[in-house]
C-alpha positions as CSV (number, residue, x, y, z in Angstrom):
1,X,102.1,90.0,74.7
2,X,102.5,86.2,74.1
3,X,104.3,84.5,71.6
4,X,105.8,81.5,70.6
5,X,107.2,78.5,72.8
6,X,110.8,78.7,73.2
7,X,113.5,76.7,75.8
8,X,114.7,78.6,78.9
9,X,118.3,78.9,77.2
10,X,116.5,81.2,74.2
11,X,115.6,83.6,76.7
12,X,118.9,84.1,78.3
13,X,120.1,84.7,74.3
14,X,120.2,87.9,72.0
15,X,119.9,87.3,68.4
16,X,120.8,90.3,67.1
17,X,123.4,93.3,68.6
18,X,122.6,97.6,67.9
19,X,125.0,98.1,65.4
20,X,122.3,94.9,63.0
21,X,119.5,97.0,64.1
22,X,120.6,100.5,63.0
23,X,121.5,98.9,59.9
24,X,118.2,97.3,59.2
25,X,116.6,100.5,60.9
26,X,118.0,102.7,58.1
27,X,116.9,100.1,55.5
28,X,113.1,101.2,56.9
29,X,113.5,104.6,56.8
30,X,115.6,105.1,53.7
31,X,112.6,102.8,51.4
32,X,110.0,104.9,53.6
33,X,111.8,108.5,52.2
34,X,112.3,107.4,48.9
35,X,108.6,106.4,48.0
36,X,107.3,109.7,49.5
37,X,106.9,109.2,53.0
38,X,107.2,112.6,54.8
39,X,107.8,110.6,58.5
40,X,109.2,106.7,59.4
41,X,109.5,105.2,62.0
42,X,110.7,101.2,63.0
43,X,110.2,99.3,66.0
44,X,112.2,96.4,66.3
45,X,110.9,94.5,69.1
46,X,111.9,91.6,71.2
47,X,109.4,90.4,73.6
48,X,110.2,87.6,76.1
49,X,108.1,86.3,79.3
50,X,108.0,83.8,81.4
51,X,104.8,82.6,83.5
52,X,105.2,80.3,86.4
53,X,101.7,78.7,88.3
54,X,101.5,76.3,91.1
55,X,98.7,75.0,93.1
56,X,99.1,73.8,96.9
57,X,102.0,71.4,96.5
58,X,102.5,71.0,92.9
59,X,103.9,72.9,89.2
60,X,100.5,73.7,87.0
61,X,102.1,75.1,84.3
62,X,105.7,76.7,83.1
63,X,105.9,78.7,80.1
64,X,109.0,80.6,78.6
65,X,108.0,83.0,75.2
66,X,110.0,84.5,72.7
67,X,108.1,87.2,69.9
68,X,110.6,89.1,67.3
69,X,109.5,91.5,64.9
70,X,109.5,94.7,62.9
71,X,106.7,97.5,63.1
72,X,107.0,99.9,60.5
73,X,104.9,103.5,60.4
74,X,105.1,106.1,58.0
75,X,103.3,109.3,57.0
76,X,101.9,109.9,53.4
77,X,100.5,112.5,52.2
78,X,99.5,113.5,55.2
79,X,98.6,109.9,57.0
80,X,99.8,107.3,58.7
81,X,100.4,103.5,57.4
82,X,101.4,100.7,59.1
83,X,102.7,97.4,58.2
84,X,104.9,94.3,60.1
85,X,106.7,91.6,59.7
86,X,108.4,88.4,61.7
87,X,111.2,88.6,58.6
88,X,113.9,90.4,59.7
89,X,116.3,90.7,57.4
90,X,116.6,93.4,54.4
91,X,114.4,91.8,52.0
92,X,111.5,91.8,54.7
93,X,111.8,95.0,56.3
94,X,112.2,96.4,52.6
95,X,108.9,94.8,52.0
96,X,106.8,95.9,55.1
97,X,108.1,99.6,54.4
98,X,106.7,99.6,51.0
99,X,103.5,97.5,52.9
100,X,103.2,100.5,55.1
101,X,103.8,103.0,52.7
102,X,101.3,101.9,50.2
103,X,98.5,101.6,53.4
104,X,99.2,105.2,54.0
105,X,98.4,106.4,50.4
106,X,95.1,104.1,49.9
107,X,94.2,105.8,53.5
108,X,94.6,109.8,52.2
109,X,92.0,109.0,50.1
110,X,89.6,109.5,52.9
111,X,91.6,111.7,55.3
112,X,90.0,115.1,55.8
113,X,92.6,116.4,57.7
114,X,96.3,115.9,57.6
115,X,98.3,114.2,60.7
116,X,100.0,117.2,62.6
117,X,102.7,115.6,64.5
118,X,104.6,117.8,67.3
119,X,108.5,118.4,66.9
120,X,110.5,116.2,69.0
121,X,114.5,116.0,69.3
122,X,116.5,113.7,67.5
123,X,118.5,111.9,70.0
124,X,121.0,110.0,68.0
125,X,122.0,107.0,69.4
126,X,121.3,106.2,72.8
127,X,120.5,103.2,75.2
128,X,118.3,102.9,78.4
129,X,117.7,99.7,81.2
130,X,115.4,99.3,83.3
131,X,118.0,99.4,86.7
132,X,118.0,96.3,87.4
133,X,120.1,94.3,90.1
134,X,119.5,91.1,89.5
135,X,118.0,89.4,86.1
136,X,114.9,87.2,86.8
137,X,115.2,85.6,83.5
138,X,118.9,84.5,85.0
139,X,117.7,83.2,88.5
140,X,117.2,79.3,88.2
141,X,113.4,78.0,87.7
142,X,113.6,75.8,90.9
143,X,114.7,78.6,92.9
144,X,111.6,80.5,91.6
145,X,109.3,77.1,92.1
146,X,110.7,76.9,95.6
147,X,109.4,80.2,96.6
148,X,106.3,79.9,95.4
149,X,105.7,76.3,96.7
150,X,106.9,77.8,100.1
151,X,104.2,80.2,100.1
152,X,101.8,77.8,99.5
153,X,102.7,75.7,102.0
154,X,103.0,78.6,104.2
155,X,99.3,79.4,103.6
156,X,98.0,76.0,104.2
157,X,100.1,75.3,107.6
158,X,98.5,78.4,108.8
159,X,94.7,77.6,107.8
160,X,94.2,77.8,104.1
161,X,92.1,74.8,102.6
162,X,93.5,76.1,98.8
163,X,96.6,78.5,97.6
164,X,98.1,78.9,94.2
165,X,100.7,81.3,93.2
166,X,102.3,83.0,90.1
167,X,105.3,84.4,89.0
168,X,105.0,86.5,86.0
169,X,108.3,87.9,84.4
170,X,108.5,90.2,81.0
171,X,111.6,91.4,79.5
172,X,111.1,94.2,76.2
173,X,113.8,94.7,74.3
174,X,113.2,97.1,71.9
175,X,115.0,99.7,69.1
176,X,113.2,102.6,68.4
177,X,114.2,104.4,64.9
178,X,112.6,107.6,63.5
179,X,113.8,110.1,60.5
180,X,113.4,112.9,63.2
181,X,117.3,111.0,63.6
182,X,116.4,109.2,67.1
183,X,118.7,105.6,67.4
184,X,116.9,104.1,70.7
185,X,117.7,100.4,72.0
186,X,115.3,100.4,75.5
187,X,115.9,96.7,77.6
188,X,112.6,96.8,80.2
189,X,112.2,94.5,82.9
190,X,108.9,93.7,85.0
191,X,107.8,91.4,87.8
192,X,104.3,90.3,89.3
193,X,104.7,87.8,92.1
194,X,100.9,87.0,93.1
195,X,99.1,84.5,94.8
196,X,95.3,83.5,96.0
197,X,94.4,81.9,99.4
198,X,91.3,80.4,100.7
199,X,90.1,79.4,103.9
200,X,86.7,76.6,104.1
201,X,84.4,76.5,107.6
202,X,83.8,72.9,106.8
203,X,81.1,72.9,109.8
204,X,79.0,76.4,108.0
205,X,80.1,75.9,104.3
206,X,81.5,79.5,104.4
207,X,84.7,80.3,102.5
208,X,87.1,83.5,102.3
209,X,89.8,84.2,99.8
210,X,92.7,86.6,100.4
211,X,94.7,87.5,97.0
212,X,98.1,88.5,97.6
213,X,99.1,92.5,98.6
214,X,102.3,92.7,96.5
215,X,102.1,94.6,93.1
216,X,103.4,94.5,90.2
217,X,107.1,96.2,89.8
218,X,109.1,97.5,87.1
219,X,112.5,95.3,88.7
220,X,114.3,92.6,88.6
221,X,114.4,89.5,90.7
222,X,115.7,91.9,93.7
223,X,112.2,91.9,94.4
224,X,111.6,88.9,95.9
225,X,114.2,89.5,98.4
226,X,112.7,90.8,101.3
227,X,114.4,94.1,102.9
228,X,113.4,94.6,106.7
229,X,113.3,98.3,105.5
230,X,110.5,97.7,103.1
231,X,108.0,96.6,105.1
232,X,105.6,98.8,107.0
233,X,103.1,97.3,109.6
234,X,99.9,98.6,108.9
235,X,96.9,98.9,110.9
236,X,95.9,95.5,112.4
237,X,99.1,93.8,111.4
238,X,98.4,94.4,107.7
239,X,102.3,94.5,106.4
240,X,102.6,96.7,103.4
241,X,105.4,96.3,101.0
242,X,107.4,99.0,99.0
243,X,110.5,97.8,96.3
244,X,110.7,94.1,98.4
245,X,107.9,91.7,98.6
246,X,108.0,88.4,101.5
247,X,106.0,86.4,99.4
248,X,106.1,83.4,102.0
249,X,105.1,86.6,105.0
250,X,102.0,87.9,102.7
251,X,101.0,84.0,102.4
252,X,100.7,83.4,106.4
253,X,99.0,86.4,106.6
254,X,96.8,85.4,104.2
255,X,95.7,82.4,105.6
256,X,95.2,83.7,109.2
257,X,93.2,86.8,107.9
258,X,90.9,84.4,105.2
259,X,90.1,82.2,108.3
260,X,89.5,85.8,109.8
261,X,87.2,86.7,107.4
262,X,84.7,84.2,107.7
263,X,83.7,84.8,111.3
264,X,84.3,88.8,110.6
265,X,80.8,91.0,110.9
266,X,79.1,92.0,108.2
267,X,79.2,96.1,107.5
268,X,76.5,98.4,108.3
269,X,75.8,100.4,105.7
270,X,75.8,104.2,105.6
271,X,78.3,107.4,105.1
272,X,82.1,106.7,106.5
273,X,85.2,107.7,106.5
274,X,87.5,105.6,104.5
275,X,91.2,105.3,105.2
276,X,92.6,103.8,102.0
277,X,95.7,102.4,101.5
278,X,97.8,102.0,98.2
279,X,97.4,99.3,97.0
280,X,93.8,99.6,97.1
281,X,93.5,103.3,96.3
282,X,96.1,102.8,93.2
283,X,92.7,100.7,91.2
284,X,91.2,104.4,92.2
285,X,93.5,106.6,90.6
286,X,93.4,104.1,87.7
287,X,89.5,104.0,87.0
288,X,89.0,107.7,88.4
289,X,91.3,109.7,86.8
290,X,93.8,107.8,84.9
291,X,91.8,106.4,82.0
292,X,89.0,109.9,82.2
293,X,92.2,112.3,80.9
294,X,93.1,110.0,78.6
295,X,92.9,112.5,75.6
296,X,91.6,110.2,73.0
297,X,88.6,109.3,75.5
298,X,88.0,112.8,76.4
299,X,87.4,113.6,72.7
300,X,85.5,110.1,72.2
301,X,88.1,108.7,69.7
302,X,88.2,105.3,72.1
303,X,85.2,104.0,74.2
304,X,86.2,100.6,74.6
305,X,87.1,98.9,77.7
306,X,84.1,101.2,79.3
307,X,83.9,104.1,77.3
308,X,84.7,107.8,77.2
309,X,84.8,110.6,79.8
310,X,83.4,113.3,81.9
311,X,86.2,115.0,81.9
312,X,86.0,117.2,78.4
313,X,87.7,120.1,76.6
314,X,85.4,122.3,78.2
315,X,86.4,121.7,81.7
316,X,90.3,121.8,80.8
317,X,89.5,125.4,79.1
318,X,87.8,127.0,81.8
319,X,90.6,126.6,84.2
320,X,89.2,126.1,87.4
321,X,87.3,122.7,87.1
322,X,87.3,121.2,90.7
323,X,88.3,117.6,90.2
324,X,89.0,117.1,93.8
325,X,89.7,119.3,97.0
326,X,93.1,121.2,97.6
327,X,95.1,118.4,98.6
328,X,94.8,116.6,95.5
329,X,97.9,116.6,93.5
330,X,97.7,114.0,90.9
331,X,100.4,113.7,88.3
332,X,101.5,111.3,85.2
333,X,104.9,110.1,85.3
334,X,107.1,107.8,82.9
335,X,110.3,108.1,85.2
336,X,109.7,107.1,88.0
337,X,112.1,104.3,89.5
338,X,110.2,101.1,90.2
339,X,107.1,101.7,88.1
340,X,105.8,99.3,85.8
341,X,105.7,102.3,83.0
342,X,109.3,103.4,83.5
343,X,111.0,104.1,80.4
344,X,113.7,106.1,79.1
345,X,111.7,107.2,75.5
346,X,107.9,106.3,74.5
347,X,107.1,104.7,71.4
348,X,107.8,107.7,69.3
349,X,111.2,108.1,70.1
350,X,109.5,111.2,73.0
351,X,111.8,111.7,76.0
352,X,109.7,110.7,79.0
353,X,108.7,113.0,81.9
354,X,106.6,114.7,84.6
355,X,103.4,116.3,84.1
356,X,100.8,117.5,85.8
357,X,97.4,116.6,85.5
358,X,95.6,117.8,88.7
359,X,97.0,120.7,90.6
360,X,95.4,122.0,93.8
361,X,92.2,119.9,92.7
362,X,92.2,121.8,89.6
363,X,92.4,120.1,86.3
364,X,95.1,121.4,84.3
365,X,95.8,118.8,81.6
366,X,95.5,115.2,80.1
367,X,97.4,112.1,78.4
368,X,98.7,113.1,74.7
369,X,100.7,112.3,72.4
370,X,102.1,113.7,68.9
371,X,99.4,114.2,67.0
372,X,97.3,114.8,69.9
373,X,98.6,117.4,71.8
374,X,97.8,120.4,68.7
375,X,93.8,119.7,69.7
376,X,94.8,121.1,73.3
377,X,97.0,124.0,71.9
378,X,100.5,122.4,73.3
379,X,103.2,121.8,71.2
380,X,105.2,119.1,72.9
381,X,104.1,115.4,72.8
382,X,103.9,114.2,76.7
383,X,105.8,110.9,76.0
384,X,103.1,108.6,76.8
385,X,103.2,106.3,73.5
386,X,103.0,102.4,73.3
387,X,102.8,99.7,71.7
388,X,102.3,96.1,72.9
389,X,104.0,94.5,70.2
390,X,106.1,94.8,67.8
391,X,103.1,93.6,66.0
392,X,100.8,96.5,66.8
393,X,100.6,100.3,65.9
394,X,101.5,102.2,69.0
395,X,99.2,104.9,70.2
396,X,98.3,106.8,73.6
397,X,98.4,104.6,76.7
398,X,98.3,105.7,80.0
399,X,102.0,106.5,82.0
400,X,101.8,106.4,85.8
401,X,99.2,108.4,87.5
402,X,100.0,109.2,91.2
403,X,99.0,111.1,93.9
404,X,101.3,113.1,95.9
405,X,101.7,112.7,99.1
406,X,101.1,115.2,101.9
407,X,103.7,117.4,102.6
408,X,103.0,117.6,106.1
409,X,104.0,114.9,108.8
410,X,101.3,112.5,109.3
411,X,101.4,108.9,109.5
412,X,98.8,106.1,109.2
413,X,98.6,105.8,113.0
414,X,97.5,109.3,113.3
415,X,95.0,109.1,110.7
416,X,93.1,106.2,112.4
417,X,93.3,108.2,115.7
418,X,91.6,111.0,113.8
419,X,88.5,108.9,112.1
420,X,85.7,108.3,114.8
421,X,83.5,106.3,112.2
422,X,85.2,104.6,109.5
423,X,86.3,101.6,107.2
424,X,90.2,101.1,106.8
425,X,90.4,99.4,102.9
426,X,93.7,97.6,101.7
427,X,93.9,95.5,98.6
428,X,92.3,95.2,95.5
429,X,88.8,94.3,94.7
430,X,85.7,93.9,92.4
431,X,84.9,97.5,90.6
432,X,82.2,99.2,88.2
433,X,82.3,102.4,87.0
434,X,79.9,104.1,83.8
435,X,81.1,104.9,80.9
436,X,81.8,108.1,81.5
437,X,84.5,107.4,84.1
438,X,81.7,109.4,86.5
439,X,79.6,106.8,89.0
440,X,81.6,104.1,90.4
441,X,81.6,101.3,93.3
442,X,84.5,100.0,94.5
443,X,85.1,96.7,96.9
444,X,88.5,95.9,98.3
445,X,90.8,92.8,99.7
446,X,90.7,93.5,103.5
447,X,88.4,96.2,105.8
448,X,88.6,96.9,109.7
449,X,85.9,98.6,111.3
450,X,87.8,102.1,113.0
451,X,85.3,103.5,116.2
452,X,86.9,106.2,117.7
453,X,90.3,106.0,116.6
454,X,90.6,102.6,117.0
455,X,90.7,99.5,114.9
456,X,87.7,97.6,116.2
457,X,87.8,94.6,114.1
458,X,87.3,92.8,110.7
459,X,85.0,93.8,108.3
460,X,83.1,91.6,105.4
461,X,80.6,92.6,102.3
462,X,81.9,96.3,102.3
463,X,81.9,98.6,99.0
464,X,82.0,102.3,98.8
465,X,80.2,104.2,96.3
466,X,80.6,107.8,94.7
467,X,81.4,109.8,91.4
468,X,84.7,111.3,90.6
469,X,84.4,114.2,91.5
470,X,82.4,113.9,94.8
471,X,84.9,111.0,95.6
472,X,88.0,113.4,95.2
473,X,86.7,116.6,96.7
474,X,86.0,114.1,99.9
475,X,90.0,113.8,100.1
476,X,91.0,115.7,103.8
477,X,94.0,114.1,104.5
478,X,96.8,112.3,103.0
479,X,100.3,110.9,104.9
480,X,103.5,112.2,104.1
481,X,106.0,110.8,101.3
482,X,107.2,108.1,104.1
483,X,104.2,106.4,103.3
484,X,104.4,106.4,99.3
485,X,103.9,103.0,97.6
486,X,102.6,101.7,94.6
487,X,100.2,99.6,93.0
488,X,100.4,98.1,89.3
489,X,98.3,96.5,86.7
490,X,100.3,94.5,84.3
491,X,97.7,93.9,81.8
492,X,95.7,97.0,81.2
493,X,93.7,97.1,78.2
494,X,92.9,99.5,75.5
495,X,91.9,99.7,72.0
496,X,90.5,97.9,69.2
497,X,91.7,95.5,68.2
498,X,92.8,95.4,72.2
499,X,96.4,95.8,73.5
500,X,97.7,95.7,77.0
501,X,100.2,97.8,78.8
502,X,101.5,97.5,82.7
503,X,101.3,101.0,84.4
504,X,101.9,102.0,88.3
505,X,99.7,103.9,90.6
506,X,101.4,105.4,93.6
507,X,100.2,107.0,96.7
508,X,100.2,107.7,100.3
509,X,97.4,106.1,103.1
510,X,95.0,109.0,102.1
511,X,91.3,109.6,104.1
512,X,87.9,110.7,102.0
513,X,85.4,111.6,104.5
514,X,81.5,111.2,104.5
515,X,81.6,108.1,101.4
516,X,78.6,106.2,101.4
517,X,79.3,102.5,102.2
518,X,76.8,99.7,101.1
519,X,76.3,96.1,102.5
520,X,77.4,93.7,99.2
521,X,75.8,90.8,100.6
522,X,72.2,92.0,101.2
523,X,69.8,91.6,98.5
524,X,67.2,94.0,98.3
């Protein structure tokens, strides 16, 4: 979420301390409780982000962002209302309440049936921070400029024509207060260092661009630090990160492999097995399975940003739908250290947690939240409720969807040995998938040809294409927790009108068998 202009020194600021916030909190809740609302809650929300861009040798763009505000929801005879406000101070929070309130009762003139919200605790008051060592708001904007300028000239020492590179940094600060007697102040940090390279064959005309293999990361500035230990060479020198990113490394790479890519062969198409790491299959998970047990989708409540899903009531209630063969193990989680949807409460004041959603390539549950989770006959919100903004009303967004890894020893080295035809995949790349979350297509950043266990060489024009469920039942092998990474999106979006949220994928290097593999450069 953007907001307004603001100096570097605003950002390193805090305009208002807990005890001004419970007190303007309680203002909130006691106007909701007096004029008949049966539920409040109040979101007061600091939002803060910096951007950074550079191009080859030079500063695009710098932008620092401040946005404070209140949300305030209510229930009213039986429905919600929402109202906010940039004044916050009694008189405006007073005012957005009664805003809110009198939204809800114009509103249950058309609700048919009442909101049916699931208990949660009270927590009283309590703080959570993301576990951060070191504050990237708080690390100078020429030491951040230096490191990006680096990789840039890193790429084009080593064969790229173009680079640019971005730093993107968000802090939330937020207060969560309900009249279930939840206090919550939350301070979230998140970091996307990224770049894009590209290589020109002057003599041909041919170019190839290489985006950058970091993701996204629910840290601090620690990130950019590079730890020996975090780095994992992958299959034809591919280095894959974990919780440290060489930014200037993944440059020089870059160039080499761009240059690379515009000699490489063009793919054959045909049925292969793909060896997919990470940061490529974390777009999977997202498109696959994270957004098709989304609950609202499921029950066609939202269909924008590409539609519903497969995935319905029907399948969850027969117990034994086969989303994907045995080894598939695919869970949401709002804990987990590092991810970009690590929290210690949701929007709703819900402690986050684990859940399952795919056990034993069975289906076993979706994405819900509190006045959600009665339609699937549970009685405990998962914790998976957000808001962009103070701005906005929060509602059900996805929390990290992962796939466990194998529990067995295996390692990427002995999963190329095993493939005798096949495609190894890392990165991100173009998508499409219906709008049932069904048929898809998928591209990626790199691909190496694998004949008989053994890298062969570099791959161009390569996409694999599948449905869900064919694509997951495919799944024969995935490597062992050694191998667990993640990949992020920072802006996902949802809704109408649209909000973003960041969420993390993680995985092992994991190998579907017998995918069919098309040729994106051929015309037909």
């Amino acid at each position: 979420m953007m907001g307004n202009p603001v100096s570097l020194d605003v950002l390193l600021t805090s305009p208002m301390d807990v005890a001004q916030k419970k007190q303007l909190a309680d203002i909130a809740l006691n106007t909701a409780k007096s004029l008949g609302a049966t539920y409040a809650d109040v979101r007061i929300g600091r939002y803060l982000n910096q951007f950074i861009t550079t191009r080859e040798n030079r500063v695009q763009n710098i932008t620092n962002s401040e946005s404070f505000g209140t949300g305030i929801r209510v229930i009213v005879n039986g429905t919600w209302g929402f109202a906010a406000t940039n004044n916050v101070t009694d008189d405006g929070i007073r005012k957005a309440t009664q805003q809110a309130v009198a939204i809800a009762k114009a509103n249950s003139k058309f609700q048919k049936e009442p909101v049916k919200l699931a208990p949660t605790q009270g927590h009283g008051e309590v703080t959570w921070k993301t576990p951060i060592q070191k504050n990237a708001f708080e690390v100078p904007v020429s030491e951040k400029v230096e490191l990006l300028l680096g990789a840039n000239a890193a790429a084009l020492k080593n064969g790229a024509t173009f680079a640019n590179s971005n730093l993107f940094q968000v802090n939330e600060q937020k207060y969560f207060a309900s009249t279930d007697g939840s206090y919550i102040d939350q301070d979230i940090h998140r970091i996307w260092p990224t770049f894009t390279v590209s290589a020109i064959d002057r003599t041909s005309g041919k170019f190839k661009t290489r985006d950058a293999l970091s993701a996204p990361m629910g840290m601090g500035y620690e990130y950019m630090i590079p730890k020996a230990d975090d780095k994992v060479k992958g299959p034809a020198d591919v280095m894959l990160y974990r919780n440290s990113y060489d930014m200037v490394e993944d440059a020089t790479l870059a160039a080499k492999q761009a240059k690379e890519m515009i000699s490489a062969k063009s793919v054959e198409p045909g049925k292969y097995d793909l060896v997919l790491e990470p940061n490529h299959l974390g777009l999977t998970i997202h498109e696959s399975v994270g957004h098709p047990l989304e609950l609202d989708r499921v029950l066609g409540y939202e269909a924008n940003y590409a539609g519903t899903s497969f995935a319905t009531l029907d399948k969850l209630k027969a117990g034994n739908f086969n989303y994907g063969s045995k080894l598939v193990n695919i869970f949401a989680d709002k804990t987990q250290p590092g991810s970009l949807g690590a929290v210690g409460y949701d929007d709703e004041g819900v402690k986050c947690k684990r859940w399952d959603l795919i056990k034993d390539g069975i289906l076993v549950n979706y994405q819900a939240i509190r006045d959600q989770v009665h339609i699937i006959g549970q009685n405990e919100s998962h914790g998976c409720c957000y808001a962009q903004g103070w701005s906005d009303v929060q509602f059900q967004r996805m929390p990290n969807v992962s796939l466990a890894p194998g529990k067995d020893p295996y390692s990427i080295d002995e999963m190329i040995k095993d493939v005798e035809k096949g495609i190894y995949i890392a990165g991100r790349g173009s998508y499409s998938i219906d709008q049932q979350r069904y048929n898809f297509q998928f591209g990626g950043t790199l691909f190496y040809e694998i004949k008989n266990g053994k890298i062969e060489g570099m791959l161009n024009d390569v996409a694999y294409q599948s449905n869900t469920q064919e694509f997951w039942n495919s799944c024969v092998k995935i490597c062992d927790e050694r191998d667990y990474r993640m990949f992020g999106s920072f802006f996902d979006g949802k809704g109408q009108p649209s909000q973003v949220s960041a969420v993390s994928h993680g995985s092992a290097t994991s190998r579907f068998n017998g995918v069919n593999v098309i040729n994106t450069g051929r015309t037909i």
